[in-house]
C-alpha positions as CSV (number, residue, x, y, z in Angstrom):
1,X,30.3,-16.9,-30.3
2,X,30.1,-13.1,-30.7
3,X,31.6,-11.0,-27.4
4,X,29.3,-9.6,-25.8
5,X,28.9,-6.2,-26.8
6,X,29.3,-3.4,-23.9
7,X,26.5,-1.1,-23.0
8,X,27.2,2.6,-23.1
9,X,26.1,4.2,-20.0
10,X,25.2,8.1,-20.2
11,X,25.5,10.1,-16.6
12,X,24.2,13.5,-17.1
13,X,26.1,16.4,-15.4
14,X,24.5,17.0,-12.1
15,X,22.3,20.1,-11.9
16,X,22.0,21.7,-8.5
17,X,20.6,24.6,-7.2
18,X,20.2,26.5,-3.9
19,X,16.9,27.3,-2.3
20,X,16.7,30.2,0.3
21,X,13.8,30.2,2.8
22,X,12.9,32.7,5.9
23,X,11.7,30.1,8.9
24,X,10.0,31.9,11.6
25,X,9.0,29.5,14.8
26,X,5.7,28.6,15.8
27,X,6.6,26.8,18.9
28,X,9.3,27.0,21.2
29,X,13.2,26.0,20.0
30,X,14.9,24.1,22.9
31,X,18.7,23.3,22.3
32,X,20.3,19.7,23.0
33,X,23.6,20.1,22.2
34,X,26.1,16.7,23.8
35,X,28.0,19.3,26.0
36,X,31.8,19.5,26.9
37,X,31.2,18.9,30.3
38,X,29.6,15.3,29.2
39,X,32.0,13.9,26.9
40,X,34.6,14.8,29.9
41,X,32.9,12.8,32.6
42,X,32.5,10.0,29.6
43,X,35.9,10.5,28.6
44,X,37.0,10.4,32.1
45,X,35.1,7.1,33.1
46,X,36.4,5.2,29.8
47,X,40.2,6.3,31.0
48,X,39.4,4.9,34.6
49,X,37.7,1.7,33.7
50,X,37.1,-0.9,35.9
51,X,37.8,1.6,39.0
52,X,35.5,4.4,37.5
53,X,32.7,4.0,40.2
54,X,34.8,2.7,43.5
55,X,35.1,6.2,45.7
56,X,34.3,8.4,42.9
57,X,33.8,12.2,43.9
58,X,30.6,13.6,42.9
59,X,31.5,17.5,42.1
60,X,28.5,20.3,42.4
61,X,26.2,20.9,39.4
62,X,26.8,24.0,37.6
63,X,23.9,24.5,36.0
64,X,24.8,28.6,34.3
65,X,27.4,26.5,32.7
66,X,24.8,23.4,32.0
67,X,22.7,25.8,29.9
68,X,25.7,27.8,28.0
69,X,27.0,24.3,26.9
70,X,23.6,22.6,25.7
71,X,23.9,25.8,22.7
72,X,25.4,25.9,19.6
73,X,28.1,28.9,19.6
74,X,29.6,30.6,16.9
75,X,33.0,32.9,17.2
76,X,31.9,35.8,17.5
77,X,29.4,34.5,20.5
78,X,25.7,34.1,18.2
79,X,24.5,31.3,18.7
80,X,22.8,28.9,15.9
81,X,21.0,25.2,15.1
82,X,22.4,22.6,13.8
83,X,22.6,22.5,10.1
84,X,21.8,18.6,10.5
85,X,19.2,19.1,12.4
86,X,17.3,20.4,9.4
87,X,18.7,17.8,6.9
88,X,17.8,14.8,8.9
89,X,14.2,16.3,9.5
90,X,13.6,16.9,5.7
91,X,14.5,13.5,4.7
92,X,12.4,12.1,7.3
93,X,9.2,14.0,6.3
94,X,10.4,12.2,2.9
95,X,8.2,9.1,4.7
96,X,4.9,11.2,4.7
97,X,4.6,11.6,0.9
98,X,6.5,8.0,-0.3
99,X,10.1,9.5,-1.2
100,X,13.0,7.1,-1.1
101,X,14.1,8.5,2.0
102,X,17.9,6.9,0.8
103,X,17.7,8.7,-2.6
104,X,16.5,12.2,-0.3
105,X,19.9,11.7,1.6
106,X,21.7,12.0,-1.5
107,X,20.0,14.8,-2.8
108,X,19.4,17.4,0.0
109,X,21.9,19.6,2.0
110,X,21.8,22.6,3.8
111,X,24.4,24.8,3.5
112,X,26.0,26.2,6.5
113,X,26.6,30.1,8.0
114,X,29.7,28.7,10.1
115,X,30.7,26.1,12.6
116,X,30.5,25.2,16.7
117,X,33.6,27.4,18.6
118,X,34.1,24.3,20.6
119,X,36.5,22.4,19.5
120,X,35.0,18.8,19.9
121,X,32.0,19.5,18.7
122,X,32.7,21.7,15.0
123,X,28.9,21.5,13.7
124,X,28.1,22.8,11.2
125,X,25.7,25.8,11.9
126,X,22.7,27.7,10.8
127,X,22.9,31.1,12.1
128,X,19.8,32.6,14.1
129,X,18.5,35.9,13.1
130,X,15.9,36.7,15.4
131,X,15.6,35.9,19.1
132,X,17.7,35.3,22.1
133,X,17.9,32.3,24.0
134,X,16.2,31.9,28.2
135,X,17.8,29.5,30.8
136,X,14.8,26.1,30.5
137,X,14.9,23.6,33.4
138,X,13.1,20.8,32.8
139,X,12.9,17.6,35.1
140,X,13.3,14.4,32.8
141,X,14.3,10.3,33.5
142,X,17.9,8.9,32.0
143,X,18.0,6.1,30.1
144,X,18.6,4.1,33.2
145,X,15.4,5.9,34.7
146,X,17.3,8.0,37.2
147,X,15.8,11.4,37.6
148,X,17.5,14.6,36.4
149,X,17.0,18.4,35.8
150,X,18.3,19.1,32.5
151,X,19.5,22.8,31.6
152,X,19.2,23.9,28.0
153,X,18.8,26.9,25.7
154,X,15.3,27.7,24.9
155,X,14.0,30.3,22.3
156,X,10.4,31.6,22.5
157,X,7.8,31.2,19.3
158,X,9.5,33.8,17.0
159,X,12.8,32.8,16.3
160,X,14.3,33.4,13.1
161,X,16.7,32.0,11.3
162,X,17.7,32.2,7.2
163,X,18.0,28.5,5.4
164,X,20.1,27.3,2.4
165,X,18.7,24.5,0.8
166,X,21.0,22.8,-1.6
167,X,19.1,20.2,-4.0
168,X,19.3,18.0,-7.1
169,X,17.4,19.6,-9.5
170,X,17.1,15.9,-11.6
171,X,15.3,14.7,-8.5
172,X,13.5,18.1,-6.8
173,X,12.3,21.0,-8.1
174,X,12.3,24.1,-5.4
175,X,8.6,23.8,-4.8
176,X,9.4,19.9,-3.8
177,X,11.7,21.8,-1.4
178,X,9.4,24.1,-0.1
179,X,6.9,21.9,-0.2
180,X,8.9,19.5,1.9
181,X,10.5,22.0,4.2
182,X,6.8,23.1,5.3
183,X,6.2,19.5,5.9
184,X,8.9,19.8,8.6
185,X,7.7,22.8,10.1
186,X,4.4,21.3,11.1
187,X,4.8,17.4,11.5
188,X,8.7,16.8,12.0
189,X,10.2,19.5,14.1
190,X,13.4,20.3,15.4
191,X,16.0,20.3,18.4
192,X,14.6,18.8,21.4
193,X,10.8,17.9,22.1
194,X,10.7,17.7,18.3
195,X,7.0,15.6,17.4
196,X,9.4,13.6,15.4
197,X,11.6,12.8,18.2
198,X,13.3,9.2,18.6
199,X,12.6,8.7,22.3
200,X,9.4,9.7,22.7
201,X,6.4,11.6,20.9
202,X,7.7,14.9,21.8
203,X,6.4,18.2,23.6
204,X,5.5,20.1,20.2
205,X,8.6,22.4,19.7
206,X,10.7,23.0,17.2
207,X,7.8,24.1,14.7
208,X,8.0,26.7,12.4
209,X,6.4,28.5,9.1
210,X,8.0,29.8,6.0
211,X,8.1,33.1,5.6
């Protein structure tokens, strides 16, 4: 019996390209960044374990530092969005016109201006270009159904930022990426109170148009 000959397998180079786009909001940008303050108290109750709750001081709110943490900061003080934020939202809207949303993920990435300042965070970040962020109180329910005021960032319909969009060109070509990217803009959203949101059916921000 004859040994099986062995099939020759031919992987093309991969051919990517980068896809710049001008996003302008439509709707309000509201930031949701985990703050520092957060992941101390976490930290804090995960050290003290069992005794976490017994006689536990309950320190004032400060809710100026509330809304500087829930933002994205770069060094020199500008602040930006997530680079994820748009990566995760483009494959997503990969559902609305039948894309392998697990093929999208391998395919799509969005190249960043810089990273978080804070040190346990590092994002990587998408610079804003236009508009400045306004102190947004908004009374909402924890997951355990408490009620809470929650302090964030919010940037009125007008914000501007410039996007990278790295893609396969074997699988996309840039009007796919366009095409997909304005998909996002009006159906998936970004940052909090996204319509695409995975708690609830959002508030309508984080919509925008390509410029």
């Amino acid at each position: 019996m004859e040994p099986a000959k062995a099939e020759r397998v031919a992987i093309p180079r991969a051919k990517f390209r980068v896809a710049e786009f001008t996003l302008r909001g439509t709707a309000p940008y509201v930031s949701n960044k985990f703050s520092a303050e957060a992941r101390e108290m976490m930290r804090a109750k995960m050290v003290a374990g069992a005794q976490a709750k017994k006689g536990a001081k309950r320190e004032p709110r400060d809710f100026d530092a509330n809304y500087r943490q829930s933002m994205h900061w770069f060094d020199d003080n500008t602040a930006g969005i997530p680079a994820t934020c748009f990566r995760q939202a483009m494959v997503s809207a990969c559902r609305i016109v039948g894309f392998k949303m697990t093929l999208a993920k391998l395919a799509i990435a969005i190249l960043a201006d810089g990273y978080d300042c804070d040190p346990g965070d590092g994002s990587p970040l998408v610079r804003f270009t236009k508009g400045t962020p306004e102190k947004f109180e908004a009374a909402t329910r924890n997951e355990t159904g408490v009620a809470d005021i929650r302090v964030r960032g919010r940037w009125a319909p007008g914000w501007e930022c410039k996007l990278r969009v790295q893609y396969d060109a074997d699988m996309f070509t840039e009007s796919d990426v366009r095409n997909l990217l304005e998909r996002v803009g009006l159906q998936v959203g970004i940052g909090a109170g996204r319509p695409d949101s995975k708690t609830s059916c959002g508030q309508g921000w984080g919509l925008f148009e390509i410029v």
